[in-house]
N, C-alpha and C positions, 0 to 999 in steps of 0.2 A: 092703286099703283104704288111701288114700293121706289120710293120717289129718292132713297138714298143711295141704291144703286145704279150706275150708268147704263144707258136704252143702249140697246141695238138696233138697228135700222136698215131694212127689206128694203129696196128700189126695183122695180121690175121693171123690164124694156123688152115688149114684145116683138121687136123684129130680126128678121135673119136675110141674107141674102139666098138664101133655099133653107125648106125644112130638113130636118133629117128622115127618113123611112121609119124612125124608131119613137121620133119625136112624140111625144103625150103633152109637152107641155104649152101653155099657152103662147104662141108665136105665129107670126108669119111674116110671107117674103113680101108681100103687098102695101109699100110705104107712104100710100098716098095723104095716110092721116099724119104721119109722124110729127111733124110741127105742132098739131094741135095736142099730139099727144102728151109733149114734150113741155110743152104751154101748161095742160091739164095736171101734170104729175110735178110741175113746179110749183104750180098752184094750193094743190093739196097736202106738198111736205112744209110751206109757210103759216098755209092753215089748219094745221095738225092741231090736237088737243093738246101736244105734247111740245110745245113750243118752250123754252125757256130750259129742257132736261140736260142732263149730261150727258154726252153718248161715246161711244169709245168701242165700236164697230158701226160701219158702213158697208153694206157688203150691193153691188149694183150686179144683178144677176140678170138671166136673158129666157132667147132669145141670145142676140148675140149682142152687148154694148157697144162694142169695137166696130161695129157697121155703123152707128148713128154718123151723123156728119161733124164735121171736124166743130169742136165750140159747146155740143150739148154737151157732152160731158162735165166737162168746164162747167155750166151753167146750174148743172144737178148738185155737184158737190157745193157750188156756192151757197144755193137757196138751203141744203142742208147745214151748211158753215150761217145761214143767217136764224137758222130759225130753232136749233141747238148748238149747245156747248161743247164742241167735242173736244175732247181731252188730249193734252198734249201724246200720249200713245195710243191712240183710236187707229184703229185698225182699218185701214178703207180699200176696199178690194172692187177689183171690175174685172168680170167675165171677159174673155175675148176668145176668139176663132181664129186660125193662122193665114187664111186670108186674108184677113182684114187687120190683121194686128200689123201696122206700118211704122215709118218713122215718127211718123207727124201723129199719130194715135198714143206712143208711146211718150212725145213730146209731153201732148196734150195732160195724160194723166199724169204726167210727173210732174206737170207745173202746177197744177188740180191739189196735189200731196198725195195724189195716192201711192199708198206702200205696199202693195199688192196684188198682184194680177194672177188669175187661173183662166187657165187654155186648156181648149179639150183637145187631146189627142184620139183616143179612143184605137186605134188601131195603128199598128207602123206598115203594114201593107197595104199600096195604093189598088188591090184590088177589092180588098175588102171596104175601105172606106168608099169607092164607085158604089158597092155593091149596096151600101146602107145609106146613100145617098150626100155623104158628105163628099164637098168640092174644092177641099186641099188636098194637098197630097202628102204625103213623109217628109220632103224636100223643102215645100212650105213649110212646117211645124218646125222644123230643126234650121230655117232661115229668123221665123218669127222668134224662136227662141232665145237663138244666139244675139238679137236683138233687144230680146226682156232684160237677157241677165246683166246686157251693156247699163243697163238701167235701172232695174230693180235687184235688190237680194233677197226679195221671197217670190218665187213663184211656185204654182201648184199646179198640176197637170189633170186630165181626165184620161181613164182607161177603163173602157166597158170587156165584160169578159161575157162571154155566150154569144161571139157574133157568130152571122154565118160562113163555114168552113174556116175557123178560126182555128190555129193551130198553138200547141206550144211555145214553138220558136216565136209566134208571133207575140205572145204575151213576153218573152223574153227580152225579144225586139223591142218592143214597147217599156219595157221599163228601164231598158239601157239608155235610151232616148230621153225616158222624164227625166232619169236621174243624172243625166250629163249635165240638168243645168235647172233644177227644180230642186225644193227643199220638202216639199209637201206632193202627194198622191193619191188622188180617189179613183177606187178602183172600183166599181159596182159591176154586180149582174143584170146581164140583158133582162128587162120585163119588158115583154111584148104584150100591150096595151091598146085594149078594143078601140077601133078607129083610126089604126096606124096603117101604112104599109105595109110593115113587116108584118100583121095581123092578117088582114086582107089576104096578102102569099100564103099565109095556114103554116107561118115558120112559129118551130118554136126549139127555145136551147134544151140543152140535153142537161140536165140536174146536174146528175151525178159529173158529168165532163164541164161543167162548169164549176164546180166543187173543187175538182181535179187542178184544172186550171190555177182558182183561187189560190189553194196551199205553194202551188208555184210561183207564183205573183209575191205573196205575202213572203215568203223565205230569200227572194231575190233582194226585196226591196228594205228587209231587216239586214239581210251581209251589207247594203249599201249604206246602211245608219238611218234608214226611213222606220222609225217604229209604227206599228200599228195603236195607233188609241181610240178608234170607233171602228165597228165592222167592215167601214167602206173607205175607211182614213189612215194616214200613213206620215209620219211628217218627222222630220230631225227634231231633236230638242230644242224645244223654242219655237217652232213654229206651226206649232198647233193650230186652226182655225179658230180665231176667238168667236165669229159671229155664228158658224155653226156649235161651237160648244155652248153657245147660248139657248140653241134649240132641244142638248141632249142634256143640259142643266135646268130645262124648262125653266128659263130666265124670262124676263120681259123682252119683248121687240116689237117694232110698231115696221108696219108693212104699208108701201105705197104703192100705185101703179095697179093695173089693169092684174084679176085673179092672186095680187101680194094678199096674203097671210099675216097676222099680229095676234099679241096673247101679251094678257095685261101681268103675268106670272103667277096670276091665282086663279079667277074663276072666268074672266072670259077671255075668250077668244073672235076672232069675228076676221072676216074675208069679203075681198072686192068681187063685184062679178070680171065674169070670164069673156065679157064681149066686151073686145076694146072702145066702140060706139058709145056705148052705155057709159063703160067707164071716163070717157071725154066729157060724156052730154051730165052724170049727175054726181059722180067721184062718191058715190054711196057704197055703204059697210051692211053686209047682213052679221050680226050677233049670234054666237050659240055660248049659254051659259052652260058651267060644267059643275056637274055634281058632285059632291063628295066621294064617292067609285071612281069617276072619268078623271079626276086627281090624283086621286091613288094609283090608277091604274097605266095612266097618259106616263107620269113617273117611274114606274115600274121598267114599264115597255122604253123605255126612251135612254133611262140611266144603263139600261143592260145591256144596251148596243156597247157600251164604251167600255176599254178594257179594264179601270178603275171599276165600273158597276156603283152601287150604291153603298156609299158612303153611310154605314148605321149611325152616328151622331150628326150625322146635318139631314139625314131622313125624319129624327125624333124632332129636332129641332124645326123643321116642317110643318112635320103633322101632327105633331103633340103624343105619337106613342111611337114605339118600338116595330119594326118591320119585321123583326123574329117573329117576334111573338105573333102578330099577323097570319101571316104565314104560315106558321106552325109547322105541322107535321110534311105539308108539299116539302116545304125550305128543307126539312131534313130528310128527306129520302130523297133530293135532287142533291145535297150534300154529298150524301151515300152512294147514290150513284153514279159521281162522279162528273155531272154535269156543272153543278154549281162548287166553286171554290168561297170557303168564308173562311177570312183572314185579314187580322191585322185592322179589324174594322171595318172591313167592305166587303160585300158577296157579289160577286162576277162570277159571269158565265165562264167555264174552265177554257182555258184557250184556244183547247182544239175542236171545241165545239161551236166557235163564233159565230160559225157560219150557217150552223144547222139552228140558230138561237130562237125560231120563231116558237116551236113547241114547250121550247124549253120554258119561255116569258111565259106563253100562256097559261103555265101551269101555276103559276105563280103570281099571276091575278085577280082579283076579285070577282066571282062570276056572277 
């Protein structure tokens, strides 16, 4: 563990008051364990390995946060406030949903210290949000909103692009709305994911008009001062996400709670199971050690989402050689053709390719 730089810190809360149609991740509406869980996941941030670190992100993702009952939250940031350092500018973020985002939730987290909240919006049509089974409405979102900002000055909003019968206007919608009272914007493509709803219907987005979409999204929300600096991120100056740029700086993070994720910033990585039970009844870690390749490569694929890309002197200083040279001849015919820009010390994907970026990494990995 690289023990002179500050942890990041995963908290997962798998509950919601309904799943979404779309939903893949580990959640559900069924709260009967919540106390234990709640108990379980305090337990395990006390009794971390990593007790004594500095941290300077906290990031409490879902599932929904903002549903738990009044006091857990409070209680999570504590036992993290008891069992790390966190540094006077530590970054402590909590998910929430606009139904549930109230007075007494926004109380809550503000006496907590948290300095930032992200709310999904996802859609500004209340037909479409029926339709994918989320149970706010537009009215909600821009009630909870006006709410945050009385309270916080960073929030960050959610806007998924490929729903169904999803229009322009609605992406426009949608980002008039983040940006009335948000500093930050994730904007992601629908992936409809075996065992969903949406799967199940036989829906699926249309590429190209999701593509479409995106360049419209991204150009709205650069005239509003939201720059893009990762494929699906969007933020003013200054308010970058520190906990996720930890994940595309493949920094260390240690993950708690039921299917949370951690990586020690070198060679391992390792994850909780995905059955909340289990995770109550043994709070145990499955390990996967990563190769020399799955280093290079995890780096590779992760730095290139982000608009900077990789930085060639903190890539050498990594891994002990040169990523040109690596690379070789791929790097310069991706140069050549216009896919990769190298300047100034960094090679990033060319801007208007961001979105088509997956062929692009792969070309440029180790195989």
């Amino acid at each position: 563990m690289t023990e002179d730089k500050p942890l990041g810190v995963y908290i997962h809360i798998p509950f919601c008051k309904a799943k979404c149609k779309y939903c893949a991740f580990v959640s559900v509406a069924d709260k009967d364990c919540e106390r234990d869980y709640i108990a379980a996941l305090i337990a395990e941030i006390k009794g971390s390995q990593s007790v004594g670190r500095a941290v300077d992100s906290v990031y409490i993702g879902g599932g929904t946060p903002s549903c738990l009952p009044r006091g857990a939250i409070d209680d999570i940031i504590s036992a993290a406030r008891d069992a790390f350092r966190l540094t006077q500018e530590c970054e402590i973020t909590v998910e929430a949903n606009p139904e549930s985002c109230t007075a007494s939730f926004a109380a809550e987290c503000k006496a907590a210290g948290v300095n930032r909240i992200s709310m999904g919006l996802q859609s500004a049509d209340d037909k479409i949000l029926r339709a994918i089974g989320r149970i706010h409405t537009v009215a909600d979102y821009v009630k909870a909103a006006e709410l945050l900002a009385a309270n916080f000055d960073n929030i960050s909003s959610d806007i998924i692009l490929g729903l169904p019968e999803q229009t322009e206007r609605d992406v426009k919608a949608s980002i008039a709305l983040v940006t009335a009272n948000c500093s930050h914007a994730s904007v992601y493509a629908l992936n409809v994911e075996e065992g969903t709803p949406l799967y199940a219907c036989g829906y699926a987005p249309d590429d190209d008009r999701v593509a479409d979409l995106y360049d419209t999204a991204r150009a709205l929300l650069a005239a509003r001062g939201l720059k893009r600096y990762e494929v699906s991120n969007f933020a003013v100056s200054g308010r970058e996400s520190r906990h996720n740029n930890k994940y595309w700086n493949c920094d260390e993070y240690a993950g708690f709670g039921v299917a949370a994720h951690g990586y020690d910033g070198e060679y391992v990585r390792y994850y909780h199971s995905d059955d909340i039970a289990d995770y109550i009844e043994t709070r145990g870690v499955c390990v996967t050690k990563l190769t020399d390749k799955d280093r290079f490569n995890e780096y590779v694929m992760l730095r290139l989402r982000t608009e900077r890309g990789i930085d060639e002197r903190a890539f050498k200083a990594r891994f002990g050689f040169d990523f040109a040279q690596t690379a070789g001849e791929k790097l310069a015919r991706s140069v050549a053709d216009g896919t990769i820009v190298r300047a100034n010390g960094h090679i990033a994907i060319a801007p208007d390719k961001m979105f088509v970026m997956n062929g692009i990494i792969e070309e440029l990995m180790l195989d």
